[in-house]
N, C-alpha and C positions, 0 to 999 in steps of 0.2 A: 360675181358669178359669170362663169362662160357657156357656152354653148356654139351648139355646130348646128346645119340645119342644111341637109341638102335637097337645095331648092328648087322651082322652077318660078321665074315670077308673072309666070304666065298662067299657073294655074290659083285658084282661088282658094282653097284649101292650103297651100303653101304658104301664099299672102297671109291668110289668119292665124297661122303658126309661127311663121313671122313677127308679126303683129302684138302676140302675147307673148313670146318670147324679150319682148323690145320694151312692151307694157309693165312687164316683170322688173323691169331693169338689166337683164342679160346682157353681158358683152356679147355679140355674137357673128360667128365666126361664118358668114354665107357662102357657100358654095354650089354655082348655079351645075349642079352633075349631069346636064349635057353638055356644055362645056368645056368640063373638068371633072370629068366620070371618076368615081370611086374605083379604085382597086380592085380587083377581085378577092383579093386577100381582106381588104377592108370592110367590104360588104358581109362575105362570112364572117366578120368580128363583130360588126352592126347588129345581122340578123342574130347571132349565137347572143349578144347580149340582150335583143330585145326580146327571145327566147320566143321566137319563130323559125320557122324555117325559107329558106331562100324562094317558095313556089307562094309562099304568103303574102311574099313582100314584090311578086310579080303585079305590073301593069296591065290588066288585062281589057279596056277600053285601049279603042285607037291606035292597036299593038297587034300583033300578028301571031300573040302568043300562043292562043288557042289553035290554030292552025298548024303549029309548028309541037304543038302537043307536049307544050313547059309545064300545065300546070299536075301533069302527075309525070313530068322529067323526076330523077335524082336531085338532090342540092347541086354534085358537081357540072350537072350539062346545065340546070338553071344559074346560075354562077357564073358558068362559063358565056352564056348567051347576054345574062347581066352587062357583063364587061364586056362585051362585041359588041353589043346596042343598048346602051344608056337608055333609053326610051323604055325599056321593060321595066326601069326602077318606078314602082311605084314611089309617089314622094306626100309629103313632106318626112322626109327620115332627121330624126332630130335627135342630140347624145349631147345630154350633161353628167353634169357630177354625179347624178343620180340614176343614169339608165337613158336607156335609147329606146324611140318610140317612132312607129309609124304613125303620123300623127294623122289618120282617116279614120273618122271624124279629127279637127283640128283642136278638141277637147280632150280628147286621149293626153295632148299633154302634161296636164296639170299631175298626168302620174309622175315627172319627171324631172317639176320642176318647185 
């Protein structure tokens, strides 16, 4: 079983989706996406599968997002903002065989896995 999980291992919530992911037996594939930011094209695949929208899967602690007025932007200016500043991705964003999940709370997984 594989898995993706774009991380930050700084935040704690990540750590425990991690963590279950790993517990489960998961191969898994880490990618710390400030680092190694997701695509912009990537993200709209993420979000359209996790069957939200791009202002959902926004960071809105610690983030400048509210000020900059993303969270009632379109998908394409929230998207666009995404992929200019990784920091806006809310995390832990996590895609198996089965679907892709914001995993906040890091329970949401178990839809996925």
């Amino acid at each position: 079983m594989k898995a993706t999980i774009w991380h930050n291992p700084r935040c704690s919530k990540s750590r425990l989706a991690l963590q279950a992911l790993q517990d489960k037996g998961y191969e898994v594939e880490v990618v710390e996406y400030l680092k190694h930011p997701p695509s912009r094209e990537k993200l709209a695949q993420l979000y359209a599968d996790a069957g939200m929208s791009p202002a959902e899967g926004l960071r809105l602690g610690g983030t400048d997002a509210k000020e900059r007025g993303l969270p009632d932007a379109d998908p394409d200016t929230v998207l666009d903002a995404m992929a200019a500043d990784p920091k806006l991705i809310e995390r832990p964003l996590v895609e198996t065989a089965k679907g892709v999940r914001l995993c906040r709370p890091p329970e949401r997984i178990e839809d996925i896995t």
